[in-house]
PDB file with one MODEL, atoms N, CA, C and O in Angstrom:
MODEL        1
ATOM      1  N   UNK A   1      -0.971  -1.996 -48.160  1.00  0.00           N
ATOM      2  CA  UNK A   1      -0.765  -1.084 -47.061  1.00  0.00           C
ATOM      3  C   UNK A   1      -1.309  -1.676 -45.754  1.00  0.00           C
ATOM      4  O   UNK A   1      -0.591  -1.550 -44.761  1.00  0.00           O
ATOM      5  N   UNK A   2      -2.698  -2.419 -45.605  1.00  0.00           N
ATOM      6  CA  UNK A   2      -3.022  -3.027 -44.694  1.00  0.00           C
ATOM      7  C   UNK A   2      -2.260  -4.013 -44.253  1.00  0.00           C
ATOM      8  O   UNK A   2      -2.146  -4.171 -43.037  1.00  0.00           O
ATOM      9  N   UNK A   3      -1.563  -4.901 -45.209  1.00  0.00           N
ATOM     10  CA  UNK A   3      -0.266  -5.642 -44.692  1.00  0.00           C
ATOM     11  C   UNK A   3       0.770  -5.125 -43.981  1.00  0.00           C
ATOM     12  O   UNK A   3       1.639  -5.912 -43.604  1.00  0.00           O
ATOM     13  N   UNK A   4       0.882  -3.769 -43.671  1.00  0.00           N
ATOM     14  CA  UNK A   4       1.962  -3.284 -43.245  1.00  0.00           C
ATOM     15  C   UNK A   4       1.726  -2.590 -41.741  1.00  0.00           C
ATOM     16  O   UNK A   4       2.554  -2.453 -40.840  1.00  0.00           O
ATOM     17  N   UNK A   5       0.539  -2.259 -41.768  1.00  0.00           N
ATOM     18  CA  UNK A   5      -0.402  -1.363 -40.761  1.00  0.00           C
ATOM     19  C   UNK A   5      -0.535  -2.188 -39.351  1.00  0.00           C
ATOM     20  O   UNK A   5      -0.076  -1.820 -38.269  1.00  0.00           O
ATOM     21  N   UNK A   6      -1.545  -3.839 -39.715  1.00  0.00           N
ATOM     22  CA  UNK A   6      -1.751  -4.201 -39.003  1.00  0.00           C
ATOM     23  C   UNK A   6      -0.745  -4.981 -38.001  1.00  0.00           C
ATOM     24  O   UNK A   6      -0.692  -4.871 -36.776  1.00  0.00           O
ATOM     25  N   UNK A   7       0.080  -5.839 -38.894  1.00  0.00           N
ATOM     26  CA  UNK A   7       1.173  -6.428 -38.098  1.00  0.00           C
ATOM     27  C   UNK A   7       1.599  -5.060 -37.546  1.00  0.00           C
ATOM     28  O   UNK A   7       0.837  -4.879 -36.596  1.00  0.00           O
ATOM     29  N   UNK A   8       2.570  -3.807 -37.664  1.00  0.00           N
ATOM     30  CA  UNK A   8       3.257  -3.266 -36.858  1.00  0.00           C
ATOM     31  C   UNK A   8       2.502  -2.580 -35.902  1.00  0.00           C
ATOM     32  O   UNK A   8       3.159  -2.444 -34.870  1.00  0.00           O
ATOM     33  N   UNK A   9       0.700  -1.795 -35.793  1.00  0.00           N
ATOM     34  CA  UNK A   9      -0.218  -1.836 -34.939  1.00  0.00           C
ATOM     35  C   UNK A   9       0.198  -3.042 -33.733  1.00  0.00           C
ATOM     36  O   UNK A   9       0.580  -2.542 -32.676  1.00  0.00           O
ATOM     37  N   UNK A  10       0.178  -4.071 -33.761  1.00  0.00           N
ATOM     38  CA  UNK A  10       0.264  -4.942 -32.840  1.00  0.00           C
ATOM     39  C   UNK A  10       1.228  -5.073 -32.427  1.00  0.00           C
ATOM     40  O   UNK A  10       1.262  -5.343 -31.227  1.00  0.00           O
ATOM     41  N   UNK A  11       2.009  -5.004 -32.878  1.00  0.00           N
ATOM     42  CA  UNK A  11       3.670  -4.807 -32.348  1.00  0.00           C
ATOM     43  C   UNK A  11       3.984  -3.954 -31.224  1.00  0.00           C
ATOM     44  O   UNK A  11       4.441  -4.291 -30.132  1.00  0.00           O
ATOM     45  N   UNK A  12       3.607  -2.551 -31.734  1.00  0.00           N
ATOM     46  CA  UNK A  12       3.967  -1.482 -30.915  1.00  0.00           C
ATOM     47  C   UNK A  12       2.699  -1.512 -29.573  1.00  0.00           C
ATOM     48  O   UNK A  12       3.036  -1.070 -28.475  1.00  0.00           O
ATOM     49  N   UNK A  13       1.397  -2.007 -29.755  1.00  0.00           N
ATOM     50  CA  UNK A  13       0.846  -2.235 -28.722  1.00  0.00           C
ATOM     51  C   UNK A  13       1.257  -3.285 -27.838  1.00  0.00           C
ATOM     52  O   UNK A  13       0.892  -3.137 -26.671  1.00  0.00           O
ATOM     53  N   UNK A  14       2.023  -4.456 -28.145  1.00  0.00           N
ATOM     54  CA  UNK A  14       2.366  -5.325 -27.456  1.00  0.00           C
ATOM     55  C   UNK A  14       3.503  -4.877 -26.652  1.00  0.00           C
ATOM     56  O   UNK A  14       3.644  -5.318 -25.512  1.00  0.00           O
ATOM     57  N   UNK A  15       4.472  -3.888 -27.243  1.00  0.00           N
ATOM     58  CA  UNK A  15       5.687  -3.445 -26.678  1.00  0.00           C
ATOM     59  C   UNK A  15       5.368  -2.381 -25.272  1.00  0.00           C
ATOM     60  O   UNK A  15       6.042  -2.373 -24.242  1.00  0.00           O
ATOM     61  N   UNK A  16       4.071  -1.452 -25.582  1.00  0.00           N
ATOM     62  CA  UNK A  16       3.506  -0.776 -24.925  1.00  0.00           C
ATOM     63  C   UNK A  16       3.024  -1.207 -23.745  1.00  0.00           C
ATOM     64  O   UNK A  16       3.037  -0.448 -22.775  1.00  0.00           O
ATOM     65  N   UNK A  17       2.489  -2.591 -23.650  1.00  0.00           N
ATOM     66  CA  UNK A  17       1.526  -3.150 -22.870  1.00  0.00           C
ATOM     67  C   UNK A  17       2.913  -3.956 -22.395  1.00  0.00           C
ATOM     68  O   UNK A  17       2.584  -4.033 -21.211  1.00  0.00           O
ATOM     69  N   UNK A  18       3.924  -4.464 -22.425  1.00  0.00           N
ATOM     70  CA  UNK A  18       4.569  -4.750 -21.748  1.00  0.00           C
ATOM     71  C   UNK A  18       5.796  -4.135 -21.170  1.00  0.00           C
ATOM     72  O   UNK A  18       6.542  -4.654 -20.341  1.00  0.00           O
ATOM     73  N   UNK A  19       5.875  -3.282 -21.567  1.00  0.00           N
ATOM     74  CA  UNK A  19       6.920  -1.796 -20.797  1.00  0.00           C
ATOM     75  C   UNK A  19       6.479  -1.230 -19.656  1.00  0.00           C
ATOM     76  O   UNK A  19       7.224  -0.764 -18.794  1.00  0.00           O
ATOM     77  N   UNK A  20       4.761  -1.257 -19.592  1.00  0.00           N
ATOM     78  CA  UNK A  20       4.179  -0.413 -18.052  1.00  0.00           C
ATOM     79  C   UNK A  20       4.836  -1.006 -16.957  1.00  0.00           C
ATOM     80  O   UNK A  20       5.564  -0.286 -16.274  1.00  0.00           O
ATOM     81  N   UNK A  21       4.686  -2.346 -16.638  1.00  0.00           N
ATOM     82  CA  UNK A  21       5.394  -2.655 -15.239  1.00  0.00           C
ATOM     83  C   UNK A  21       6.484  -2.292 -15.724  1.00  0.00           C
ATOM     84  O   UNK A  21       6.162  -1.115 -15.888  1.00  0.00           O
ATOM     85  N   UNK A  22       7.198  -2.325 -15.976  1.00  0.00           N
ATOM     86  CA  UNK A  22       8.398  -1.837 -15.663  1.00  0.00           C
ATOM     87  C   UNK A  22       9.032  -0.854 -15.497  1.00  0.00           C
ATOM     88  O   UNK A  22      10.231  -0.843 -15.215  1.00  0.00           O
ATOM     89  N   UNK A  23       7.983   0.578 -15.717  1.00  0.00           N
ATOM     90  CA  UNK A  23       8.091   2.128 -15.672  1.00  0.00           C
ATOM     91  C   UNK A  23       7.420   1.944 -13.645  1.00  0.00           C
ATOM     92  O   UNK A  23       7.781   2.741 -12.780  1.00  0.00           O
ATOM     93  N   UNK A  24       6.496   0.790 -13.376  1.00  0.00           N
ATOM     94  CA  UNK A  24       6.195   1.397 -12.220  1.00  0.00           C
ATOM     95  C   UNK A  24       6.886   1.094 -11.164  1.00  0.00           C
ATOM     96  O   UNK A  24       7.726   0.194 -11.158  1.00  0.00           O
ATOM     97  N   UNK A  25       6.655   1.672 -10.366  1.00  0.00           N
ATOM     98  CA  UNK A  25       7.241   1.650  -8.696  1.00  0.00           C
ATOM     99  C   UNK A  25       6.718   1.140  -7.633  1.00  0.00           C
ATOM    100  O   UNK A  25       5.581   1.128  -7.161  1.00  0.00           O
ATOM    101  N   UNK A  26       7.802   0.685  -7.302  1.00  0.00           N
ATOM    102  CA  UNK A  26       7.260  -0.447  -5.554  1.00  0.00           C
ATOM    103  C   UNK A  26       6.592   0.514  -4.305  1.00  0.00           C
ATOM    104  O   UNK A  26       6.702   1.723  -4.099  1.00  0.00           O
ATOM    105  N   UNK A  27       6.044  -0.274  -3.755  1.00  0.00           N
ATOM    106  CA  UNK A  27       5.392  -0.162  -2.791  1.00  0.00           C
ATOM    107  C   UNK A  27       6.597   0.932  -1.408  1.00  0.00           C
ATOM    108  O   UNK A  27       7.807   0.737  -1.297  1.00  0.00           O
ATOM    109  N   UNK A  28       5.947   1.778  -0.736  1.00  0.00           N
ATOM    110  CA  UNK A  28       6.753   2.336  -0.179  1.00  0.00           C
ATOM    111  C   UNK A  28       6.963   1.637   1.045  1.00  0.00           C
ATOM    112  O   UNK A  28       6.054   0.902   1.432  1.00  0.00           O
ATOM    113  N   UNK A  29       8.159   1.754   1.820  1.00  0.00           N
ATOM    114  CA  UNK A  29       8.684   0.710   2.923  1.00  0.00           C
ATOM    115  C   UNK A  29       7.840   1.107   4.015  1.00  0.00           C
ATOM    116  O   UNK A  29       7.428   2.264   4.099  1.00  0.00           O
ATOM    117  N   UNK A  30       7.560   0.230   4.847  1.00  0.00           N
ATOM    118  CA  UNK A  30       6.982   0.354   6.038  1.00  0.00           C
ATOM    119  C   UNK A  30       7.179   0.622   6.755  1.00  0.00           C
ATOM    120  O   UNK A  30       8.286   0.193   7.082  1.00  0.00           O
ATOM    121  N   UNK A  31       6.518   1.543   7.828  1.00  0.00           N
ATOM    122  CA  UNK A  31       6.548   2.692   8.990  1.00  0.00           C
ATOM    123  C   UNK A  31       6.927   1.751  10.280  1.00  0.00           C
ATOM    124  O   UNK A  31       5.991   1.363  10.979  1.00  0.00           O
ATOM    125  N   UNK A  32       8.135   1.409  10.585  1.00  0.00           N
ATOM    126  CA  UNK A  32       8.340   0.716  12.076  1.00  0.00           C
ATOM    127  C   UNK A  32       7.753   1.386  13.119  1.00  0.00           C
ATOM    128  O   UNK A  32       7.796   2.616  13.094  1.00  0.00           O
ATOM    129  N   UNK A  33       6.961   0.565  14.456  1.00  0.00           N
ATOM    130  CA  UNK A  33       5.884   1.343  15.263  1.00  0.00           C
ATOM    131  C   UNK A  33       6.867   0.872  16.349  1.00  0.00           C
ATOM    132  O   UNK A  33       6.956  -0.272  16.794  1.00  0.00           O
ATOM    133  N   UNK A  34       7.860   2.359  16.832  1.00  0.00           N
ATOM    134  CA  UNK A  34       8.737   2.203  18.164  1.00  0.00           C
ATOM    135  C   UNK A  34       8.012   2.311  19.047  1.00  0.00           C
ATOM    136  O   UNK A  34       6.792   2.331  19.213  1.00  0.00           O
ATOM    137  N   UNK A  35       9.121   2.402  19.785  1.00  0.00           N
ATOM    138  CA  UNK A  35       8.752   1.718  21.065  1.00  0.00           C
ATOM    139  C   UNK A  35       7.639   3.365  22.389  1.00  0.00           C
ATOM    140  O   UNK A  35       7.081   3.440  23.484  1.00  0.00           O
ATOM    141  N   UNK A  36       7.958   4.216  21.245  1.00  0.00           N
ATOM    142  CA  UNK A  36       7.178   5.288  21.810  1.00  0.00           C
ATOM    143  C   UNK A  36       5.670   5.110  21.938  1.00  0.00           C
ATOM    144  O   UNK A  36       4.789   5.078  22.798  1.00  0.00           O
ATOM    145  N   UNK A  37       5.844   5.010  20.621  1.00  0.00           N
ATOM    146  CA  UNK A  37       3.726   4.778  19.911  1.00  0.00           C
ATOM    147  C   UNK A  37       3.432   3.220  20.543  1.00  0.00           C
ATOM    148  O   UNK A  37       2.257   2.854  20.519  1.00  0.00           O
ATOM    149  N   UNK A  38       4.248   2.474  20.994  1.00  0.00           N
ATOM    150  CA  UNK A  38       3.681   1.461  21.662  1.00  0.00           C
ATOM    151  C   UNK A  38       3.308   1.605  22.633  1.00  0.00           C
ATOM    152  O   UNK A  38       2.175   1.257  22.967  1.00  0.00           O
ATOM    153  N   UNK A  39       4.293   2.265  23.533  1.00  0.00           N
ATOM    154  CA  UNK A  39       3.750   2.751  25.403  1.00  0.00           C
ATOM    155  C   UNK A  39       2.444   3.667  25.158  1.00  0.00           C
ATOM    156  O   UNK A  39       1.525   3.597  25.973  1.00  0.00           O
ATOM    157  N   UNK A  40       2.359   4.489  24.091  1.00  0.00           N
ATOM    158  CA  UNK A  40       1.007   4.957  24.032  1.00  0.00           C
ATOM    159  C   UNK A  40       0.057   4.361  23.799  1.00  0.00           C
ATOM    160  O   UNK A  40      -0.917   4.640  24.498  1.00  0.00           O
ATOM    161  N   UNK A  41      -0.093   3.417  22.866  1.00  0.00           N
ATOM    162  CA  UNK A  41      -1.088   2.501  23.081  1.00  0.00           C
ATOM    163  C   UNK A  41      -1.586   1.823  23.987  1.00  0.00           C
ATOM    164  O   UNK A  41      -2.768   1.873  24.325  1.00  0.00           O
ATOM    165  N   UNK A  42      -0.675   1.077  24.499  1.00  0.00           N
ATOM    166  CA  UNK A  42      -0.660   0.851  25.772  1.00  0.00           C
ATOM    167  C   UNK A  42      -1.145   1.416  27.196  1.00  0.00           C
ATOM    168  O   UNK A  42      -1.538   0.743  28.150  1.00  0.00           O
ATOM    169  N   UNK A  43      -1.051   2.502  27.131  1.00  0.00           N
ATOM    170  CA  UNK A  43      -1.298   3.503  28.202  1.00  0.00           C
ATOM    171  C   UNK A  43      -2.754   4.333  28.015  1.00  0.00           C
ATOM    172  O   UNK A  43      -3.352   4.975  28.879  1.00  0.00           O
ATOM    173  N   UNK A  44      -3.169   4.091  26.472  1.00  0.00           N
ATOM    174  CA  UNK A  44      -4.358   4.325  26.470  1.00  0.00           C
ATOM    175  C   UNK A  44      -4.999   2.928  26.625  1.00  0.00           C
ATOM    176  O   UNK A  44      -5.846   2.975  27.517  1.00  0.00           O
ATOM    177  N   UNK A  45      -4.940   2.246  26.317  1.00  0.00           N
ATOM    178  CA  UNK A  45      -5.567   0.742  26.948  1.00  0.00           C
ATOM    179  C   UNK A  45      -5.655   0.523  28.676  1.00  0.00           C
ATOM    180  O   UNK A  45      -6.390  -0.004  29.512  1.00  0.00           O
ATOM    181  N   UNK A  46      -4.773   1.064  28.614  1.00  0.00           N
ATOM    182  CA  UNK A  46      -4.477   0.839  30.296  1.00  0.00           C
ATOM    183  C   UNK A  46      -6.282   1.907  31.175  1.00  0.00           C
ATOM    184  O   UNK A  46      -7.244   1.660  31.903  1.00  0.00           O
ATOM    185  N   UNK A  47      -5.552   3.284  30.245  1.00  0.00           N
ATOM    186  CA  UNK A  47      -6.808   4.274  30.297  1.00  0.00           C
ATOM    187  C   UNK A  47      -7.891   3.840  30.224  1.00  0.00           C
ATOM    188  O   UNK A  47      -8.501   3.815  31.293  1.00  0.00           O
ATOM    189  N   UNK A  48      -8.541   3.370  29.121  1.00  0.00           N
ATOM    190  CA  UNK A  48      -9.691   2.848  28.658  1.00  0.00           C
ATOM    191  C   UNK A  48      -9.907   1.525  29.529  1.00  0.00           C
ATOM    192  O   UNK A  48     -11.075   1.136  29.512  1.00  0.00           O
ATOM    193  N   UNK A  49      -9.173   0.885  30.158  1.00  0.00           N
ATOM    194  CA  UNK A  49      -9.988  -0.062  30.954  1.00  0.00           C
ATOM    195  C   UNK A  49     -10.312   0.326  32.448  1.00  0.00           C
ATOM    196  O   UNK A  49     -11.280  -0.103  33.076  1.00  0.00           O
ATOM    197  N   UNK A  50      -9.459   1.107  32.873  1.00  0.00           N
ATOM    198  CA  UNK A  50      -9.592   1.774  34.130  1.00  0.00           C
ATOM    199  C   UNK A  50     -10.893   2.700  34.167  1.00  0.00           C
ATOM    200  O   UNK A  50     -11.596   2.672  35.177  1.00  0.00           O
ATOM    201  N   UNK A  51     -11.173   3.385  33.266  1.00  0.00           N
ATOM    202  CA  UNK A  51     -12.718   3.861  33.067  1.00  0.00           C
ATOM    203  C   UNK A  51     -13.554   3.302  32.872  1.00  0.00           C
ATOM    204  O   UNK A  51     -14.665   3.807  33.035  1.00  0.00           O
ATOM    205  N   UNK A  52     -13.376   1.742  32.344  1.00  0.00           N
ATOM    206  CA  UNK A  52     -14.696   1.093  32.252  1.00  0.00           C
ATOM    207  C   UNK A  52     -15.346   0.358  33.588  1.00  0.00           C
ATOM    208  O   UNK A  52     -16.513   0.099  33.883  1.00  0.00           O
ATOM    209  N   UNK A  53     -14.203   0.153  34.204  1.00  0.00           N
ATOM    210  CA  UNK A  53     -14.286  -0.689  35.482  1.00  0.00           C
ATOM    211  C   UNK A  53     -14.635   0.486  36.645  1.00  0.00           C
ATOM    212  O   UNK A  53     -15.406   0.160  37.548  1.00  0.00           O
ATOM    213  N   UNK A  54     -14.131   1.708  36.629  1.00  0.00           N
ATOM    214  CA  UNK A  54     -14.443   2.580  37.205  1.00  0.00           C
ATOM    215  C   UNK A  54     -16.570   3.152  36.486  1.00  0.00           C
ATOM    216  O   UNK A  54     -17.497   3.809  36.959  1.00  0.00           O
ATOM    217  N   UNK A  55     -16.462   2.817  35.932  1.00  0.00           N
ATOM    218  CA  UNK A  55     -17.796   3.102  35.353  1.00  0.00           C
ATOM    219  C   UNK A  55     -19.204   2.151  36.062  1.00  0.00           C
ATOM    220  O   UNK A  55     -20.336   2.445  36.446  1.00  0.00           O
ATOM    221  N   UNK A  56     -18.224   0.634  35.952  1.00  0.00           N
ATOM    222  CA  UNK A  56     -19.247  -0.196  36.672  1.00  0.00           C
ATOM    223  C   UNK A  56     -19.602  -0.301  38.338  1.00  0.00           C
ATOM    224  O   UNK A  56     -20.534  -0.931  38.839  1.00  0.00           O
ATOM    225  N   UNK A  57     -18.575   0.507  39.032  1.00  0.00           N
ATOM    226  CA  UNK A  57     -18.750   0.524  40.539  1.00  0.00           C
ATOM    227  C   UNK A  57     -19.778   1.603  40.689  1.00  0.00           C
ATOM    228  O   UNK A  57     -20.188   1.914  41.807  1.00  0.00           O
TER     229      UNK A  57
ENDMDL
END
């Protein structure tokens, strides 16, 4: 009976352990940063240096 147990034990764990990747899922696509959220950045940079320089006079 142990002849029968152990080989198919390993079997079905090997089948197990190599089926997961392939149940999982990719990475989700990446958020393009238009051209909106750029001028905002921007415009807070713009902000943030104009207060610092205004800070040092």
């Amino acid at each position: 009976m142990k002849t029968i147990v152990k080989p198919t034990g390993i079997l079905i764990m090997l089948m197990v352990l190599c089926t997961l990747p392939l149940m999982a899922q990719g990475a989700p696509p990446k958020t393009p940063i238009d051209g909106g959220l750029s001028l905002l950045l921007a415009a807070g940079g713009a902000y943030g240096i104009r207060k610092v320089l205004k800070s040092r006079n």
